[in-house]
Residue, then its C-alpha position, 0 to 999 in steps of 0.5 A: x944498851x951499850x955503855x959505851x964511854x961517850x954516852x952522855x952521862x944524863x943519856x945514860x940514865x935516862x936509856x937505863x930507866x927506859x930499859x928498866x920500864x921496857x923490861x915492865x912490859x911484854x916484849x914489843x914484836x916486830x910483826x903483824x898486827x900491830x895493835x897490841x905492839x903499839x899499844x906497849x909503845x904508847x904505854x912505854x912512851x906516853x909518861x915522857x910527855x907529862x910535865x913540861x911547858x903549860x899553853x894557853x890552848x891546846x886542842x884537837x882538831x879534825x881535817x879531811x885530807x885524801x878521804x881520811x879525818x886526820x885528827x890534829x893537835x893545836x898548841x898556842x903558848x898565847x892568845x896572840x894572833x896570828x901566830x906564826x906556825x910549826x907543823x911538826x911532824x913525830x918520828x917513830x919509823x913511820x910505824x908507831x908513836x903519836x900526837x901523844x908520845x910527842x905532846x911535850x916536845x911539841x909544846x917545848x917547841x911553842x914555849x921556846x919560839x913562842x909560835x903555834x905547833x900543830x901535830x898531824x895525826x898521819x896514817x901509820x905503816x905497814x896499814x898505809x903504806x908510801x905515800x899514804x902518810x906523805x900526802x897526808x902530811x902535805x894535806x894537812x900542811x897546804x890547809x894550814x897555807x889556806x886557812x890557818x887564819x881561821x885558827x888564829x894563825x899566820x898563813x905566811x909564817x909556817x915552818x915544817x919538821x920532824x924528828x927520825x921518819x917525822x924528818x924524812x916526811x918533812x922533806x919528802x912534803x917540802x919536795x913534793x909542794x916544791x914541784x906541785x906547780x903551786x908550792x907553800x911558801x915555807x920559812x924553814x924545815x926543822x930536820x931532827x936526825x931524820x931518816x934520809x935514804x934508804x941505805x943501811x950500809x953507811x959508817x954510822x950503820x956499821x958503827x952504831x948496829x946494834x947497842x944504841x936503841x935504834x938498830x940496823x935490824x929495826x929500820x930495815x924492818x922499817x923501811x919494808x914496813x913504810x916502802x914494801x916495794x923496793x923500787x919505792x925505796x929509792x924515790x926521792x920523795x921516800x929517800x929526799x938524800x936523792x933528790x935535787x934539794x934546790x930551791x928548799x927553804x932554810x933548814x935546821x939540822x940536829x944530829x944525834x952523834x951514836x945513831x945508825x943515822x948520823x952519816x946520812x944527816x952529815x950527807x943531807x946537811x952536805x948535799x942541801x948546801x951544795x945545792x944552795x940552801x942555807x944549813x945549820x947543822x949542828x950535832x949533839x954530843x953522847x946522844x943517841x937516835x930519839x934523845x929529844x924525848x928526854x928533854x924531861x930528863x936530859x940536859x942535852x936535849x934541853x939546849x937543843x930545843x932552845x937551840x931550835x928555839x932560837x932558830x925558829x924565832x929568826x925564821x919568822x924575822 
């Protein structure tokens, strides 16, 4: 990875030691099929999840949504209830990560708000393609609205987010509930440097093209994983920086600052105020697309999860 001078310095120990357990593994290739790949992904990911905040439960749970049982992931940091509930939704390119890969920052968030998270299992790309995943996620969240009490959880208190292709789904569900004729009454999106639009020509992608962990390369594969049709690439549903944005619940923005995706955050943040919705938006300096999983290792993403925190708590006010 490049080291380039901003680079937090914390950053650029933690991209070290992922290359160096990257460099322990075969090389993951960006091809068909995809067991053996995301298998090396899980391998490469999973120890980041270990340590971090202890729950007072943490379970799985199976809902059928669409004809599928989605397996999902349940963390109350009390036994008070109801609680009020993030479903957040794991980045990974719509292609690989988990519930797994992103347990702990599933329970950061929970011990710093002091809510439930509960984490969709959602089908991957290219198996399931645009809107398989999207539909699913907006499943799982409308069965939350409807019978999250029996969870111990409080059906009008509900929060949604994502980080990287989890953000891009957060949006594309709040959009698709908003326009369903009977939409779920959300306090806010949590929007962690999403993808956004399917243009790979902005500043940030020229900058950041190669040398920053996520390249250009890579989420133009991602994209044709996710939407092989080009025509599906530009609906607002897959691409929310072309929708109308009105009408959406506060939202939460964290961006990375050395990411290909920096300057369609920048334009999400803009376009969500000009259409009237109440942003914070807030970017993180020396960091890199993906730097919340380091919040084991890396002080920066620890103020951003606190950062979160903070928010989410004044979302359920």
């Amino acid at each position: 990875m490049t080291e380039d001078p901003r680079l937090d310095p914390e950053m650029r120990a933690f991209n070290a030691m992922m290359d160096k357990a990257a460099q322990r593994l075969p090389p993951i290739r960006l091809a068909l099929p995809f067991d053996e790949p995301r298998a090396l992904t899980e391998a490469l990911n999973l120890p980041l999840s270990e340590g971090g905040p202890v729950m007072a439960e943490s379970a799985d749970h199976w809902l059928s949504v669409r004809g599928r049982r989605i397996q999902c992931r349940l963390h109350r940091p009390s036994n008070a209830s109801p609680l009020p509930v993030l479903v957040y939704l794991h980045g990974g390119g719509w292609v690989w990560n988990s519930i797994d890969t992103h347990d702990r920052l599933m329970r950061e968030y929970a011990a710093a708000s002091g809510c439930a998270v509960i984490g969709p299992d959602y089908a991957l790309s290219p198996e399931a393609v645009f809107p398989q995943a999207l539909e699913e996620c907006a499943g799982v969240l409308r069965w939350v609205a409807e019978h999250g009490a029996d969870w111990g959880l409080d059906p009008g208190r509900i929060v949604l987010g994502g980080d990287s292709a989890g953000a891009n789904l957060a949006a594309g569900v709040a959009l698709l509930l908003r326009d369903s004729g009977n939409p779920v009454p959300l306090r806010g999106l949590l929007l962690n440097y999403g993808v956004f639009d399917s243009r790979l020509d902005t500043p940030s992608y020229r900058e950041f093209a190669e040398g920053y962990g996520l390249t250009r390369e890579r989420m133009e594969f991602y994209w044709r994983s996710y939407a092989p049709r080009a025509a599906d690439r530009l609906n607002p549903l897959a691409a929310p920086l072309r929708a109308d944005l009105s009408g959406l619940p506060p939202c939460l923005l964290q961006i990375a600052e050395l990411d290909v995706l920096a300057s369609e955050n920048h334009a999400m943040a803009a376009r969500l105020r000009a259409a009237g919705v109440a942003v914070e938006a807030e970017v993180f300096p020396g960091t890199v697309h993906g730097f919340l999983r380091a919040v084991g290792h890396v002080g920066v993403a620890r103020r951003a999860v606190a950062q979160a925190g903070e928010w989410l708590k004044r979302a359920w006010s």
